[in-house]
C-alpha positions as CSV (number, residue, x, y, z in Angstrom):
1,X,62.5,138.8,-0.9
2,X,62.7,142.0,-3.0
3,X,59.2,141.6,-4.2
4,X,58.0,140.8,-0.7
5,X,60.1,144.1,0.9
6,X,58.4,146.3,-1.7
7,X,55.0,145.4,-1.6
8,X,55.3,145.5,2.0
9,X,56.6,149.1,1.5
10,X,53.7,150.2,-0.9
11,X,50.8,148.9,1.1
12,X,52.3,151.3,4.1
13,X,52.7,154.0,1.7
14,X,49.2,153.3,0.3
15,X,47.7,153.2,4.2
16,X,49.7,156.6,5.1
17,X,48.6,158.6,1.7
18,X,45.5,157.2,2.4
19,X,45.5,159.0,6.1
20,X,46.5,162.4,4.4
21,X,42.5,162.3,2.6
22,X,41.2,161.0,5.4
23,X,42.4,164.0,7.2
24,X,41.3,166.5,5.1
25,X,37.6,164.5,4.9
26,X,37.0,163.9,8.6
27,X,37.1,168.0,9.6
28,X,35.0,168.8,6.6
29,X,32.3,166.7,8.5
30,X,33.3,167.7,12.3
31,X,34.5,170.9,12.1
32,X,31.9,173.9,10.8
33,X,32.8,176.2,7.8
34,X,36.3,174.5,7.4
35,X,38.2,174.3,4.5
36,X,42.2,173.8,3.7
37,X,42.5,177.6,3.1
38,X,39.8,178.9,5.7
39,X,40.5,176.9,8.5
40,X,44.2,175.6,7.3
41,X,45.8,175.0,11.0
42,X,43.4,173.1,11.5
43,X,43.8,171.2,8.3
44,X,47.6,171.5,9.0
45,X,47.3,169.0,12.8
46,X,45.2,166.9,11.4
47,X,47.1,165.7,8.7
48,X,50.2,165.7,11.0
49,X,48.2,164.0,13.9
50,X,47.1,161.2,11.2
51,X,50.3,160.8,9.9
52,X,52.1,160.5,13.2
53,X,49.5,157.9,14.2
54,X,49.4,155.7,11.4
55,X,53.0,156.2,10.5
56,X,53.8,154.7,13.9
57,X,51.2,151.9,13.7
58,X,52.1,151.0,9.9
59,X,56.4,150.6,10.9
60,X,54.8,148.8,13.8
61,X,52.7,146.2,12.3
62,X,55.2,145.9,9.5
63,X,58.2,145.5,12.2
64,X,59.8,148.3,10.8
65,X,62.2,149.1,13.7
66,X,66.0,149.4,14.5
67,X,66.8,146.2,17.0
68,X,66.8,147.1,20.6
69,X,69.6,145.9,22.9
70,X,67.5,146.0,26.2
71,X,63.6,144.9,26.5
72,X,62.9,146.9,30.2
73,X,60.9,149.5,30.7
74,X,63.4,152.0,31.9
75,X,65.0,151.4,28.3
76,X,61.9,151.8,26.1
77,X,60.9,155.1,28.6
78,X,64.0,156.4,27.7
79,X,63.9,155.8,24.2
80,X,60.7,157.4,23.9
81,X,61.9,160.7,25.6
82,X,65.0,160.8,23.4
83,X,61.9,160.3,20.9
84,X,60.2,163.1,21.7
85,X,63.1,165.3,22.6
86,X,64.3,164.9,19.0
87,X,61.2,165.4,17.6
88,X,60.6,168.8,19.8
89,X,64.8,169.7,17.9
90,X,63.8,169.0,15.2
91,X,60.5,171.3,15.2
92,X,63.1,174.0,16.0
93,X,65.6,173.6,13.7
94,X,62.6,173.7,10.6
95,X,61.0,177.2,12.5
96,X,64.6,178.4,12.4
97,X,65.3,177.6,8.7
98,X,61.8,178.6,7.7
99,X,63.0,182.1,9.1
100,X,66.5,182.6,8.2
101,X,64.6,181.7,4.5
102,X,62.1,184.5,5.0
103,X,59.4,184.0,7.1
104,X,58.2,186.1,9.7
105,X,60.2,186.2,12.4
106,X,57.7,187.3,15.2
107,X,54.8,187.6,12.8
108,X,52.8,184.8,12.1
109,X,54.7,182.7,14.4
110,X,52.7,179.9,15.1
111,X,52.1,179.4,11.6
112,X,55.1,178.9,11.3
113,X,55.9,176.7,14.1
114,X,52.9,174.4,12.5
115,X,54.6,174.1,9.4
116,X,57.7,173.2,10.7
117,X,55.4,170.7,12.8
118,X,54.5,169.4,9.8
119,X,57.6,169.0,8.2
120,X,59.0,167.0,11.3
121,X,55.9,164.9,11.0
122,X,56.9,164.1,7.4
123,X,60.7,163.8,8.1
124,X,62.1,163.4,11.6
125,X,59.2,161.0,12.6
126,X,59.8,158.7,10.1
127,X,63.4,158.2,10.9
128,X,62.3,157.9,14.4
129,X,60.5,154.9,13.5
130,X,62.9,153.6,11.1
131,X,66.2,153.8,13.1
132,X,65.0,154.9,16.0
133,X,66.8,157.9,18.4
134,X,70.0,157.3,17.1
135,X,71.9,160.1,15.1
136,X,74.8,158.4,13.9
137,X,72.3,155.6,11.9
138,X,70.5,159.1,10.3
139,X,73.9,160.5,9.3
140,X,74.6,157.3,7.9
141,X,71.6,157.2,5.8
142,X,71.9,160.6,4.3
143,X,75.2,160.4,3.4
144,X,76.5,159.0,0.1
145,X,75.6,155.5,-0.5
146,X,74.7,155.0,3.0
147,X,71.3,153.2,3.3
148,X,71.6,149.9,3.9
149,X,67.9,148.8,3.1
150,X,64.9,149.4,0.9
151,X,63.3,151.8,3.7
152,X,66.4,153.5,3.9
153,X,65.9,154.2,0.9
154,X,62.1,154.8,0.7
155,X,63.5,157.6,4.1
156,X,65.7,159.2,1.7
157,X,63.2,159.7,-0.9
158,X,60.8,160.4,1.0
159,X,62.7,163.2,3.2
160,X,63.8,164.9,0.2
161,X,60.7,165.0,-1.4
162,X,59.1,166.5,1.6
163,X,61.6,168.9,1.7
164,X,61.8,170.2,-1.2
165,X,58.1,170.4,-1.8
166,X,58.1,173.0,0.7
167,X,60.9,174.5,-0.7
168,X,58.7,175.0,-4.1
169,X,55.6,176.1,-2.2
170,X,57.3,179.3,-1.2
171,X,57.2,180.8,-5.1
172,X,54.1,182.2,-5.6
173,X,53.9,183.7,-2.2
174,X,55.4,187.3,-3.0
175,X,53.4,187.0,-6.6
176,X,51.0,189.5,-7.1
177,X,48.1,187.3,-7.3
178,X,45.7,188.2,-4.3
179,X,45.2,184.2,-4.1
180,X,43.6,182.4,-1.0
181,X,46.0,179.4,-1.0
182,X,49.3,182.3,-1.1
183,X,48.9,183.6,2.8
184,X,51.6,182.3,5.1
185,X,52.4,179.3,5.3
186,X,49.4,177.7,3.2
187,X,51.6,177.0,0.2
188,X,54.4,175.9,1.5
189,X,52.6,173.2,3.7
190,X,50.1,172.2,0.7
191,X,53.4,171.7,-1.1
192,X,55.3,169.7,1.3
193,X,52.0,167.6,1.5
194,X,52.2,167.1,-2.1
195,X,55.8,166.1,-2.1
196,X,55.5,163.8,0.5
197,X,52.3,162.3,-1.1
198,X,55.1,162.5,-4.6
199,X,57.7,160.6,-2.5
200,X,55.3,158.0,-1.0
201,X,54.3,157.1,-4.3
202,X,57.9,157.3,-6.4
203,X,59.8,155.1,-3.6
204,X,58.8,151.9,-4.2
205,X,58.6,152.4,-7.8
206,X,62.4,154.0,-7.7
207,X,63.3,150.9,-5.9
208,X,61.8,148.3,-7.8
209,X,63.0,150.1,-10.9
210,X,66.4,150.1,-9.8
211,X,66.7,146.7,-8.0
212,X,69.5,145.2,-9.8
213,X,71.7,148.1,-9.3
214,X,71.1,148.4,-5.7
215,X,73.6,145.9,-3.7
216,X,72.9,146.5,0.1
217,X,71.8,143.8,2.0
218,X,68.0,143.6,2.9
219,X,67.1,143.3,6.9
């Protein structure tokens, strides 16, 4: 079961890496003079438009989902409002602590708002598909010792990863360089790229590592 779980977990991690290049391809063929730091909002919704998508498809096609207690459509409308509505939050709460960190407050505002876009689209939209609308199931799996199954743990990973690759990116911004990649937000979103990339590729190779000392029970 454990060897099923996890190669489950690194063909969807393989597929959604795999979207990232494919994202950064496809515009370099469509799109004229583009490049990640010409043209890098545009770079920026592409990856996060591919990632949504295949992110969505991949826990989809896996059955990667929290179990619903209604099948109508009323239910499933309203789940994908709360969906979006949390989504939209959490969009906000990233542009908000992106400021209070340093960025421009009116100033380069939408590139802002498009890296906080992106880091929803690395984060909040994965626990979306994971657990689903439901706020008490992410507290639960952020606190200590509170995932209760490999993707749990993959979210975890994952999230922090993301996180904290952005976190890194905004170094060499006020560094004296005169460097394409250090205007606003370009480094920060190439780094929470990279650390999702890092997280995609670390959590089932965490997991499996660690198998024997992990004791929740599977789904």
């Amino acid at each position: 079961m454990w060897d099923v779980e996890i190669r489950g977990m690194a063909s969807g991690h393989a597929i959604i890496a795999a979207s990232i290049f494919m994202a950064t391809i496809m515009p370099a063929v469509l799109v004229e003079k583009f490049s990640v730091y010409g043209t890098h909002l545009v770079w920026l919704y592409s990856v996060a438009g591919s990632v949504a998508v295949v992110n969505i498809a991949v826990f989809w096609l896996l059955g990667i989902s929290p179990p619903t207690k209604k099948n109508t459509l009323s239910y499933k409308l309203s789940k994908l409002f709360r969906s979006c509505v949390y989504f939209l939050l959490s969009c906000l709460f990233f542009h908000t602590v992106v400021v209070l960190y340093g960025a421009p407050l009116l100033e380069s505002a939408l590139e802002t708002f498009s890296l906080a876009v992106l880091l929803s689209t690395f984060t909040t939209l994965r626990c979306l598909c994971i657990l689903g609308p439901n706020i008490q199931a992410w507290i639960r799996v952020f606190s200590r010792d509170g995932a209760m199954s490999v993707w749990d743990t993959s979210l975890q990973i994952t999230t922090g990863c993301s996180v904290v690759g952005a976190w890194l990116g905004a170094f060499p911004i006020p560094l004296d360089w005169d460097r394409p990649w250090q205007v606003w937000p370009i480094s920060c979103s190439l780094g929470t790229t990279i650390g999702f990339l890092t997280g995609l590729l670390t959590a089932p190779l965490w997991i499996r590592w660690h198998r024997k000392q992990l004791t929740y029970k599977l789904k």
